[in-house]
N, C-alpha and C positions, 0 to 999 in steps of 0.2 A: 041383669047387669053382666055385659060381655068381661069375661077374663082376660087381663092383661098377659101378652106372652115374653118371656124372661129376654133380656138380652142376648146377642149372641158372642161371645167373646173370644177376639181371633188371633188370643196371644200364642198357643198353638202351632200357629201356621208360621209365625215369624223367624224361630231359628232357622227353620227351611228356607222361608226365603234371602234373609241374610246368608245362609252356606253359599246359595245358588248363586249371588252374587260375588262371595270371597272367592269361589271359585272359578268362577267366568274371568272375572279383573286377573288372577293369578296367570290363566292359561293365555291372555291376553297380551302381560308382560312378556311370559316365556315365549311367547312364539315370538314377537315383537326384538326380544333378546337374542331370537336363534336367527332372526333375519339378517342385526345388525352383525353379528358376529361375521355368518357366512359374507355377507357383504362386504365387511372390515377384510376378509383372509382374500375375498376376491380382489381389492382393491390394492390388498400388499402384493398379491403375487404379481398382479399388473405394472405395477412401480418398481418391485425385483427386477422384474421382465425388462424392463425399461431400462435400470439401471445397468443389466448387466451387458443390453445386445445394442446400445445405442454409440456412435461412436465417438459421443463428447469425452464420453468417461473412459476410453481406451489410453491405459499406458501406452505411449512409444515404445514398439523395439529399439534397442540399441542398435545403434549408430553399425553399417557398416564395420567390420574389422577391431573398431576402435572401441567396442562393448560398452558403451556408454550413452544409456538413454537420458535425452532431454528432459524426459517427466521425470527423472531420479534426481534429487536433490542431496547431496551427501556435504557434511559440516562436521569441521574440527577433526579429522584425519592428515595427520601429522606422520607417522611413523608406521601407522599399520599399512598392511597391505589395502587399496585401492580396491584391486582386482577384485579380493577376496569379498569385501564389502557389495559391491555392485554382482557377482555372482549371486550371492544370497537372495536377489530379487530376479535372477534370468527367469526363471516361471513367469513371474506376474507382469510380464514385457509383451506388449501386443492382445492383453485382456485390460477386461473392465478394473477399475479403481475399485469399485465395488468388494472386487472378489477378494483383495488383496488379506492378510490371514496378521494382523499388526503383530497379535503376541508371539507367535509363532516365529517370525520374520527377527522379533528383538533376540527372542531364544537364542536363532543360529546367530546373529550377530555377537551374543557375548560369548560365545567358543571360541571367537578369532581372540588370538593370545594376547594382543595390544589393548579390546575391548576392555575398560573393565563396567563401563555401561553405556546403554544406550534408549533411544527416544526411537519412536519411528509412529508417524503420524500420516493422517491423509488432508491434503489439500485439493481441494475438489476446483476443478471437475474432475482432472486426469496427471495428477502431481503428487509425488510419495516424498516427504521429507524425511530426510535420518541427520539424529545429531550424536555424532560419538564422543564421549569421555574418556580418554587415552590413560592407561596406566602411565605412572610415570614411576623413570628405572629410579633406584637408590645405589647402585653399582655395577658393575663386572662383576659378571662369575666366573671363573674358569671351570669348563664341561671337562669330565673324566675323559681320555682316551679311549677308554677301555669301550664306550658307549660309540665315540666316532667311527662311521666307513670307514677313514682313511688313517685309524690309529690314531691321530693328532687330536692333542689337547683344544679345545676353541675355547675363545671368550664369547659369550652373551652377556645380557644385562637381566637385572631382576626387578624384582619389587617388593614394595618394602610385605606382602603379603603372601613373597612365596612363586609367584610367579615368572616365570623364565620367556622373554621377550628377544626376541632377532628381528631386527632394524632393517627393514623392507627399503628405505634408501640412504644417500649418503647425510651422516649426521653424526655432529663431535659433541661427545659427554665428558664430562670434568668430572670423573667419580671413582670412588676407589676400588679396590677388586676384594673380593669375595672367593675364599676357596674351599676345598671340603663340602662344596653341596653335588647333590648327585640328580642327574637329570629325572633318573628313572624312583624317586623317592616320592614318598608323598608331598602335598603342597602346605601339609600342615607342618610338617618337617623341615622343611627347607625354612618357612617363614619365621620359626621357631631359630634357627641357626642366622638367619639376616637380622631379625628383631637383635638378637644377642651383638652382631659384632657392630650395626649401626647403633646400638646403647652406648659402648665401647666408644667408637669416633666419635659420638656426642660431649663424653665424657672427659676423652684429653683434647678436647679441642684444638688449639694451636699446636699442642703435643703431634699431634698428628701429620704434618706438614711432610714429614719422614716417614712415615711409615706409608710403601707402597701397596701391601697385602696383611689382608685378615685370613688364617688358618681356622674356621670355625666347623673344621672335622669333630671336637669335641665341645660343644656349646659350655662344658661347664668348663673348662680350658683351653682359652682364645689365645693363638699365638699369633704377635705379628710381626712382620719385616721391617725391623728399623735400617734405612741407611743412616751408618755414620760414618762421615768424611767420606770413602772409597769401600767402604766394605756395610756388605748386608748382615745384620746380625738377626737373629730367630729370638725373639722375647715368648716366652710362656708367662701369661699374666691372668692364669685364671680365671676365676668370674666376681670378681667386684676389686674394689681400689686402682682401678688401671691409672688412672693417671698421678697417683702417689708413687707407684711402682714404677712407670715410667721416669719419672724426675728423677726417683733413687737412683735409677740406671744411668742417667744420663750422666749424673753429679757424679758417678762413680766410676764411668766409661774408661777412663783413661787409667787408672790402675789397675782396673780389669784387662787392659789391654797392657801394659806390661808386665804381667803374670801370667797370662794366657792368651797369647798375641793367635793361639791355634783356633779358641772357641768361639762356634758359630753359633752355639741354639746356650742359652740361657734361662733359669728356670728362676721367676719373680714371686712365684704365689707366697710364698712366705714372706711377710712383711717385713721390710730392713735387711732381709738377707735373699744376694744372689746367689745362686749356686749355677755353675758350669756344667752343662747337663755329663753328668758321669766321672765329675770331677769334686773339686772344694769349693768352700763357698766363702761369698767375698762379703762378710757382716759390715755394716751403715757405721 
């Protein structure tokens, strides 16, 4: 009787051939991936290419003389310089829209002193739109001499944040003046010293109708210029109850003007009681 011979079993062979596979399909993908990739970078540089040398998407140079390109879109510039605005984009005038650099381009726009933000987008094919946000003044400062070329005092306007603004065309503000700030100080300083004397004009509201100038050389001692009748008189009123202090003053004006028809600067910070700077005081 022939011998049966055993099975042959070819479980063995199998992890090998499943690697040989995981590995085939892997290197399959990856080349597959390195195709699409290289293809992908080819097909961006092509469309760069395009975008940047084709003449649809060319900004207009500005205009002859008149520095102003067609494809520049500029909105809500009121008071700031024009010029200055339309400068910030002379580079990217007679190139592609492509090229154009947005954040960059908003950066130098908020240095211009009236900026206090701005948008600047692209409208394709070959159109830059900018839209400005204009500070808006809270007063007249009176600028130190000491600062001007020509020795003289100037007025500029401010904001309520500090910021020192010159009016690029003609245009009438109905605001009150601001003195004691210094050009060359910091901007946290100044806004510091504006914040203080518009609390003040908030505060006497109607009160205020008279007084032409805020002295906020000492923020915690705001003086201001009341006219009354023909004559300017100097209030020191501190830093809180202005407009209690001012009433007192008023209700009292006239006996203080016939006991001291000479005094010009008068000192409020004490409550109920004026006193004549370097003199007596006139008790409520």
């Amino acid at each position: 009787m022939a011998r049966r011979r055993p099975p042959i079993d070819n479980a063995d062979a199998r992890p090998g051939l499943f690697a040989g596979l995981h590995w085939g399909r892997l290197a399959f993908w990856l080349f597959t991936g390195i195709v699409l990739m290289v293809g992908s970078l080819f097909a961006w540089h092509l469309t760069e290419e395009f975008l940047i040398k084709d003449d649809r998407f060319r900004v207009a140079e500005a205009e002859e003389l008149a520095g102003q390109s067609p494809n520049l879109v500029v909105e809500g510039v009121h008071y700031a310089s024009a010029s200055q605005v339309r400068h910030v984009f002379a580079q990217d005038f007679g190139r592609s829209l492509y090229l154009v650099p947005l954040q960059a381009r908003r950066e130098q726009l908020l240095a211009i002193d009236w900026v206090q933000d701005a948008a600047v987008s692209k409208v394709w094919p070959d159109t830059v739109r900018v839209t400005i946000h204009e500070r808006e003044p809270v007063a007249f400062v009176r600028l130190s001499a000491m600062h001007s070329p020509d020795g003289i005092a100037k007025l500029a306007l401010i904001d309520r944040y500090g910021h020192i603004l010159r009016p690029r065309v003609a245009a009438k503000f109905t605001l009150p003046v601001i003195s004691g700030l210094k050009e060359n100080e910091s901007v946290e300083g100044r806004r510091a010293r504006v914040m203080r004397a518009t609390a003040l004009l908030r505060e006497i509201g109607p009160l205020g109708a008279q007084v032409s100038e805020v002295d906020a050389s000492d923020p915690n001692n705001l003086v201001v210029a009341e006219h009354v009748g023909n004559e300017v008189v100097n209030l020191m009123l501190g830093e809180e109850n202005y407009a209690e202090r001012l009433r007192n003053f008023l209700a009292n004006y006239s006996e203080i003007k016939e006991k001291r028809p000479d005094a010009t600067t008068l000192d409020l910070r004490v409550d109920g009681v004026i006193t004549a700077v370097g003199d007596k005081k006139f008790e409520r």
